[in-house]
C-alpha positions in Angstrom: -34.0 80.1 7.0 -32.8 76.7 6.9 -35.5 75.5 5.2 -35.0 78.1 2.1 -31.0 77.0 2.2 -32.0 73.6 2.0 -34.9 74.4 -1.0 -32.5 76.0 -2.8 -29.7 73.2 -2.5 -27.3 75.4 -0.3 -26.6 72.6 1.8 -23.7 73.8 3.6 -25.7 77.1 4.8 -28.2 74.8 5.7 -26.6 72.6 7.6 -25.3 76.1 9.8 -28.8 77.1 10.2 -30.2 73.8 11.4 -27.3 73.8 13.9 -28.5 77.3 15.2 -31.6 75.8 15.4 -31.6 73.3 17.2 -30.0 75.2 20.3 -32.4 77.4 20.0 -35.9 75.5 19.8 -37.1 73.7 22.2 -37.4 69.6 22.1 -41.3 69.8 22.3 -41.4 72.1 19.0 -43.5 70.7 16.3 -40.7 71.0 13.7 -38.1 69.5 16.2 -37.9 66.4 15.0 -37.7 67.3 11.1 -34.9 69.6 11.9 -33.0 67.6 13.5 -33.3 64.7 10.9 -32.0 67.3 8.4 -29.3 68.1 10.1 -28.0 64.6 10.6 -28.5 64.4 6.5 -26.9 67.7 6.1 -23.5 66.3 8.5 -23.0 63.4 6.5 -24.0 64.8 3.1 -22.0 68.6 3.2 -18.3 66.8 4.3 -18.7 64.2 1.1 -20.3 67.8 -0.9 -17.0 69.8 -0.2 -14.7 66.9 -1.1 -16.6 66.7 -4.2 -16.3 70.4 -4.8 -12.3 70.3 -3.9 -11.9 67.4 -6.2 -13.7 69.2 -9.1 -11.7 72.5 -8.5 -8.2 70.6 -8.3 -8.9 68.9 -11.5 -10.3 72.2 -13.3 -6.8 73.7 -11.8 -4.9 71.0 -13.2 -6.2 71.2 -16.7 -5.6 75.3 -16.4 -2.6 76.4 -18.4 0.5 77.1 -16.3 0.4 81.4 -16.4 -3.2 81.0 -15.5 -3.2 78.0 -12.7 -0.2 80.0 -10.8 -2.0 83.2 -10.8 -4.8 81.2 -9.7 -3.1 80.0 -6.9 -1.3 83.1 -6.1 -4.3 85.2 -5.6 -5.8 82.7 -3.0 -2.6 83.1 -0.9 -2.8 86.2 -1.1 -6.3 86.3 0.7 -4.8 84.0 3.3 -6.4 84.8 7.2 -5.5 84.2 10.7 -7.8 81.5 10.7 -6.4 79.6 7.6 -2.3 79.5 9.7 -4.7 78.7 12.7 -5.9 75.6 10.4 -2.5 74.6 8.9 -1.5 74.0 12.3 0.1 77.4 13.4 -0.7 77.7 17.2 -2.9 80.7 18.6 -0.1 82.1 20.9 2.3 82.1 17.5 -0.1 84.0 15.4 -0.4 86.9 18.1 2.5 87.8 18.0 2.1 88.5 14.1 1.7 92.5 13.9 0.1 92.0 10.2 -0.1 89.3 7.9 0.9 89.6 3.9 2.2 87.9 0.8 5.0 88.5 -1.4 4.5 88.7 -5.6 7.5 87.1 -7.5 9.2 89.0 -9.5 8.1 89.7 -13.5 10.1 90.2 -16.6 9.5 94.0 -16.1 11.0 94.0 -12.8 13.8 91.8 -13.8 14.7 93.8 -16.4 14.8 97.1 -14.3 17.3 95.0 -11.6 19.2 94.9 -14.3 19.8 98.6 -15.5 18.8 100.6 -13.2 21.0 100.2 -10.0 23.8 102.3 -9.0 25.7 99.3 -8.7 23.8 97.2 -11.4 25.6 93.9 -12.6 25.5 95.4 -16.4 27.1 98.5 -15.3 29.3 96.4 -13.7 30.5 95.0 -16.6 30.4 98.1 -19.0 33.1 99.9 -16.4 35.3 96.6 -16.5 35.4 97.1 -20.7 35.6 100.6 -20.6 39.3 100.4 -18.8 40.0 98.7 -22.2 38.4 101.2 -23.9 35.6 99.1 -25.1 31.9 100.0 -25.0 29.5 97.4 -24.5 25.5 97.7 -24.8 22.5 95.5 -24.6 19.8 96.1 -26.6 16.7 95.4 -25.0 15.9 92.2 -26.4 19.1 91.1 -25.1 17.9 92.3 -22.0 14.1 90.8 -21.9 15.5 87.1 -22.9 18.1 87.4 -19.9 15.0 88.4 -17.3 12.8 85.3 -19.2 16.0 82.7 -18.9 15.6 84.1 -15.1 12.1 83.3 -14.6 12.6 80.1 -15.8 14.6 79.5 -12.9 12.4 80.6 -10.5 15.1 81.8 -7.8 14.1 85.4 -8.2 17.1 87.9 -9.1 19.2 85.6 -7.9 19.8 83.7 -11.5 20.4 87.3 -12.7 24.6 87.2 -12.1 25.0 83.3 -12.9 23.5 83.8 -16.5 25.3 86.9 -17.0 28.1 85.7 -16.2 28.3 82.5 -18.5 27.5 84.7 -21.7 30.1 87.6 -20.7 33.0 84.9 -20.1 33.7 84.9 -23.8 33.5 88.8 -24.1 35.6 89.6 -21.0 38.7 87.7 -21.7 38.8 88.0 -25.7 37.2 90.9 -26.7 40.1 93.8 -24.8 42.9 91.8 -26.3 41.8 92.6 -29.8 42.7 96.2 -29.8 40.8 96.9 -33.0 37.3 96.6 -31.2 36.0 99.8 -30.6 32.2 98.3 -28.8 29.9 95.3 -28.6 26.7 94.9 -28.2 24.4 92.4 -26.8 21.5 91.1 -28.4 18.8 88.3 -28.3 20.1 85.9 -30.4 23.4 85.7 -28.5 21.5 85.4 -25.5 19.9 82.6 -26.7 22.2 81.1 -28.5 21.3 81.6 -32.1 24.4 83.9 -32.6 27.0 86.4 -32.1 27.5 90.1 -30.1 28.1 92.6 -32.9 31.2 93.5 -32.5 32.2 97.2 -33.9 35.7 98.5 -35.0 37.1 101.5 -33.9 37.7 103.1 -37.2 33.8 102.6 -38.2 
């Protein structure tokens, strides 16, 4: 077998098999000393092979555009073993006493955007009972609420960034908009969000 994994360039395979072999054959075998020769090849060659092979796959990674490289790296985390912590340095005893072994997913935009809506005590409803006691109805359209979820991602601190963006576009609304008594609602959109303009803002006689 070693012989075919060495025809066909398989040189880490190889190098297994001639391992196997060579516990297994006795010294006085005609092939001994052939097998053993490829196998000192094969321990000096396969180290330099993989390093070759990492190199190669870091670069191709590197070159990968940024959606793509993270899911890249994402799924091989999330096929991550006993035997990979045992090789990063976590000790046997330590990994025992791990029940089951899995990976979190960061949040998307879809999920960001259902954080922010759909919770009893979601942070927009928050805000739409604050302008309600002044009689003021406040809505986000949902372009208003797909750029907040993407200013979030940009963070990367998970729902975290949800309240601290919020709250530095709502500042303006929240202590101008109830002392005007002629506003009847308001409503969010993208280009507010991002800067590019103003809530509409709706009297209460139209």
């Amino acid at each position: 077998m070693g012989n075919l994994y060495w025809q066909q360039a398989r040189y880490a395979e190889a190098q297994k098999a001639y391992a196997e072999a060579i516990g297994l054959i006795d010294k006085t075998h005609r092939e001994y000393a052939d097998i053993t020769t490829r196998s000192e090849i094969l321990d000096e060659l396969v180290p330099h092979t993989n390093t070759i092979q990492l190199q190669d796959s870091l670069q191709h990674l590197a070159g990968m555009p940024e959606a793509e490289r993270m899911a890249v790296i994402e799924n091989i985390i999330a096929q991550v073993t006993n035997e990979d912590l045992r090789e990063y340095g976590f000790i046997p005893e330590f990994i025992g006493r791990l029940p089951m072994i899995f990976t979190l997913e960061g949040l998307t935009k879809e999920m960001l955007v259902k954080i922010l809506k759909e919770p009893k005590n979601a942070i927009l409803k928050q805000y739409q009972k604050l302008l309600e006691l002044d009689e003021v109805k406040l809505e986000f359209d949902e372009g208003a609420l797909e750029a907040i979820a993407e200013q979030a991602l940009k963070k990367k601190t998970g729902a975290r960034a949800l309240r601290a963006f919020i709250e530095k576009f709502m500042r303006y609304i929240i202590y101008k908009i109830p002392k005007d008594d002629t506003i009847g609602s308001v409503t969010i959109t993208r280009d507010y969000i991002e800067n590019h303009g103003n809530p509409e803002i709706h009297l209460r006689d139209q």
